[in-house]
C-alpha positions as CSV (number, residue, x, y, z in Angstrom):
1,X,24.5,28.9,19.0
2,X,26.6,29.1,16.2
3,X,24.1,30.3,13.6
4,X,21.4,32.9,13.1
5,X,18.7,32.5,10.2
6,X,16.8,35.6,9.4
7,X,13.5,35.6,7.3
8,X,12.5,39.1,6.4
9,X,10.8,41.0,4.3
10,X,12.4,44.4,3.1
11,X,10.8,47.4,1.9
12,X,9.1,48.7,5.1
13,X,10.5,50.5,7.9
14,X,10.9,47.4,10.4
15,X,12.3,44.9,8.0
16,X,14.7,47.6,6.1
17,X,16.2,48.4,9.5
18,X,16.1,45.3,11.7
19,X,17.3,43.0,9.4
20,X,20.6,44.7,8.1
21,X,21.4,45.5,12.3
22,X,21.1,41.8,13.1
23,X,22.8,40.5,10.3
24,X,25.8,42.7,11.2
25,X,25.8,42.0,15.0
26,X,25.2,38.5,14.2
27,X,28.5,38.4,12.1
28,X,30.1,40.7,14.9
29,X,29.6,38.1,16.9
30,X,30.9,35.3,14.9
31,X,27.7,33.2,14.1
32,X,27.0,31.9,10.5
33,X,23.9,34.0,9.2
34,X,21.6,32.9,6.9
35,X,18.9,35.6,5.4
36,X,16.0,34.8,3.8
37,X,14.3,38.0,2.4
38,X,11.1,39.2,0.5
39,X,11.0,41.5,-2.0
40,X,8.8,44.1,-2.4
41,X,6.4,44.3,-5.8
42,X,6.8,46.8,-8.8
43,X,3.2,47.6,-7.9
44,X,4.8,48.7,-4.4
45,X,6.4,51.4,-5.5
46,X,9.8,53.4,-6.1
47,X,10.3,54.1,-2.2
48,X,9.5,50.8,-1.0
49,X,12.0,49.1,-3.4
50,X,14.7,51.5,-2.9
51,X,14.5,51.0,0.4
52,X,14.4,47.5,-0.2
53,X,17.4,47.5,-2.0
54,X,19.6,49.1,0.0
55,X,18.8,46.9,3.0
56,X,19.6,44.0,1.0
57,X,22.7,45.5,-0.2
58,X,23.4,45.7,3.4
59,X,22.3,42.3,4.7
60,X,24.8,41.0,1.5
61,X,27.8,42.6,3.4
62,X,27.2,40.9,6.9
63,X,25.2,37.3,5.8
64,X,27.2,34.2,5.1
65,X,24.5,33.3,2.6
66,X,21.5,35.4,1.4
67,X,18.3,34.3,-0.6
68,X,15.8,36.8,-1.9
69,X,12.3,36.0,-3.3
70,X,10.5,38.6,-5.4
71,X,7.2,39.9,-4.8
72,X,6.8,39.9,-9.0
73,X,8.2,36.3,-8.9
74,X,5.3,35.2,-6.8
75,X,2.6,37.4,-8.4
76,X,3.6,35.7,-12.1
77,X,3.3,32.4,-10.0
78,X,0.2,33.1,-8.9
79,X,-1.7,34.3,-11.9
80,X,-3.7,37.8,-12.6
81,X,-6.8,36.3,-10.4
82,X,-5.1,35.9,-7.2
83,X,-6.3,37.4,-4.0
84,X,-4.0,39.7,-1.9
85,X,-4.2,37.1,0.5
86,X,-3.4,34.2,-1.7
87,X,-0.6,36.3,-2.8
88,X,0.9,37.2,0.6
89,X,0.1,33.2,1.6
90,X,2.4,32.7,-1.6
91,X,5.3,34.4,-0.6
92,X,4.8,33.6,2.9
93,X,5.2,30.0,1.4
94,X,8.0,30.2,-0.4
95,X,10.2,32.2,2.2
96,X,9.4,29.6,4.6
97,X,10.4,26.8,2.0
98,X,13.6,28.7,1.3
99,X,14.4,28.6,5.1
100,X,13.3,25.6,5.5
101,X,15.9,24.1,2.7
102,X,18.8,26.4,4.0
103,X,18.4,24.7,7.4
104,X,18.7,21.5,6.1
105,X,21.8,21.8,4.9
């Protein structure tokens, strides 16, 4: 294996904390690593992007490459009518289009 590709979302306890640790070790242990991260929405609140923020600040300093879609992004995408699950299906799209494209290459 000379590669790790993460998908994550950040904002909550599991993908805050996880993802920064296995980005580092990953680096630590000389594989190319590839994150591919969800945002949280403004709607979210404060916490939740802080928190999000500073694990991405983290992932940055051990990933080769990073990628980060934004709740917002996908919710402007998606219109004012859209369902919580059409909008988690959204972004669940389009992080696994991002990955998908990064793997490609």
């Amino acid at each position: 294996c000379k590669a790790l590709y993460l998908l994550a979302g950040l904002g909550g306890y599991a993908g805050s904390t996880a993802t920064p640790a296995l980005a580092r070790r990953a680096r630590d242990a000389g594989l190319h690593t590839v994150a591919v991260m969800g945002m949280p929405c403004d709607w979210e609140g404060r916490r939740r992007r802080t928190t999000a923020l500073r694990a991405l600040e983290s992932v940055r300093e051990h990933a080769a490459e990073t990628f980060v879609v934004h709740g917002d992004a996908v919710a402007e995408r998606l219109g004012e009518g859209a369902s919580i699950g059409e909008f988690i299906e959204g972004i669940n799209s389009w992080l696994l289009r991002e990955l998908d494209a990064r793997m490609a290459l």
